[in-house]
N, C-alpha and C positions, 0 to 999 in steps of 0.2 A: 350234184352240188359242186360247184367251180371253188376250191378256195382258192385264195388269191396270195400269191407267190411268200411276200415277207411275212404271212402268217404260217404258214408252213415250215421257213427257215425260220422266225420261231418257237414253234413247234417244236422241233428236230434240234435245236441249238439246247432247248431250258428240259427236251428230255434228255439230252444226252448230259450236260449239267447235274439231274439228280440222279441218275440212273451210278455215279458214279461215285457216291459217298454211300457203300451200302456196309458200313459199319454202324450205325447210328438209327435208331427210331423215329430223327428226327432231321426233317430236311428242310432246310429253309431259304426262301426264298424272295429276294424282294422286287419288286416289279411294278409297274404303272399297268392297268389293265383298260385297256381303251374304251371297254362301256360304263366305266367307273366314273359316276358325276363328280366327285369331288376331285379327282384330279391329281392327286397328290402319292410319292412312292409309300406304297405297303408292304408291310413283312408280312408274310405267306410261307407255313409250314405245317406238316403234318404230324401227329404222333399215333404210332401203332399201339394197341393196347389189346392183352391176351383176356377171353369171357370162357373161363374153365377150359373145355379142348377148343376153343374155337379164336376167331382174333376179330378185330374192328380198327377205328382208324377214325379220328377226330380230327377237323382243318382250325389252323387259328390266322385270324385275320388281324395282326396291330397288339400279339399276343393274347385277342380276346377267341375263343370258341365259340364258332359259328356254325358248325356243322360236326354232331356225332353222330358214326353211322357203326351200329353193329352189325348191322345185315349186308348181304351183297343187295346194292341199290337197284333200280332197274328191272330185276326178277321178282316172279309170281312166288307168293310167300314169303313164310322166314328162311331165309338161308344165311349160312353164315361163311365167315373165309375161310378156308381148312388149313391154312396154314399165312406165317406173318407174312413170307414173301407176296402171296398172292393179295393180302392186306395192303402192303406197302404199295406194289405196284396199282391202285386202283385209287391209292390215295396220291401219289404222284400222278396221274392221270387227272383227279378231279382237279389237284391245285392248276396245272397246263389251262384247263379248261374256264378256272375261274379268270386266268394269267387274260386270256385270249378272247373271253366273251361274257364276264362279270360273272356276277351272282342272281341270280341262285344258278350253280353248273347242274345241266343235264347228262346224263351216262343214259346209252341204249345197252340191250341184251348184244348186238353185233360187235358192240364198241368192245365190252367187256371178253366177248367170244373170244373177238380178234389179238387180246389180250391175255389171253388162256389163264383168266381167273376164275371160271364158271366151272364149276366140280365135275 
């Protein structure tokens, strides 16, 4: 798969962006997302939330939630995040992805690999 240059740089620009407020549960984001019909800038952030020993990771779109995930997505069964960094990081990932190629975001097991959130 060829991507094509200015989705890459950014890519590399909006992760280095959230990659760098990691004081916070909560990173936000606002963006125009080029598959998005309606065309107009959205706020886009994530919250991490603790399920007894385990974490999860909820996306809001315009303040409204759109997507709760307790499980690591993509993987065979339940699994869950075993800690918040590996939460945060996957929900920074998913918001990139919504940033870059709309909704609903897709995550692969390699994707996630390559991101060494997979236990």
């Amino acid at each position: 798969m060829i991507i094509k240059p200015y989705y890459f740089l950014l890519f590399i620009f909006l992760f280095s962006i959230c990659s760098c407020n990691n004081s916070t549960n909560i990173d936000k984001t606002k963006s125009k997302k080029p598959n998005n019909k309606t065309d107009s800038s959205e706020t886009l952030y994530y919250k991490v939330f603790k399920i007894d020993s385990a974490w999860g990771y909820d996306i809001y779109i315009n303040g409204k939630r759109k997507i709760h995930q307790q499980y690591i997505p993509a993987v065979q069964g339940i699994q869950y995040f075993s800690s918040k960094k590996k939460a945060q990081i996957t929900a920074k990932f998913v918001c990139e992805k919504l940033i870059i190629n709309g909704f609903p975001p897709s995550v692969t097991v390699e994707e996630l690999d390559s991101l060494k959130v997979l236990n």
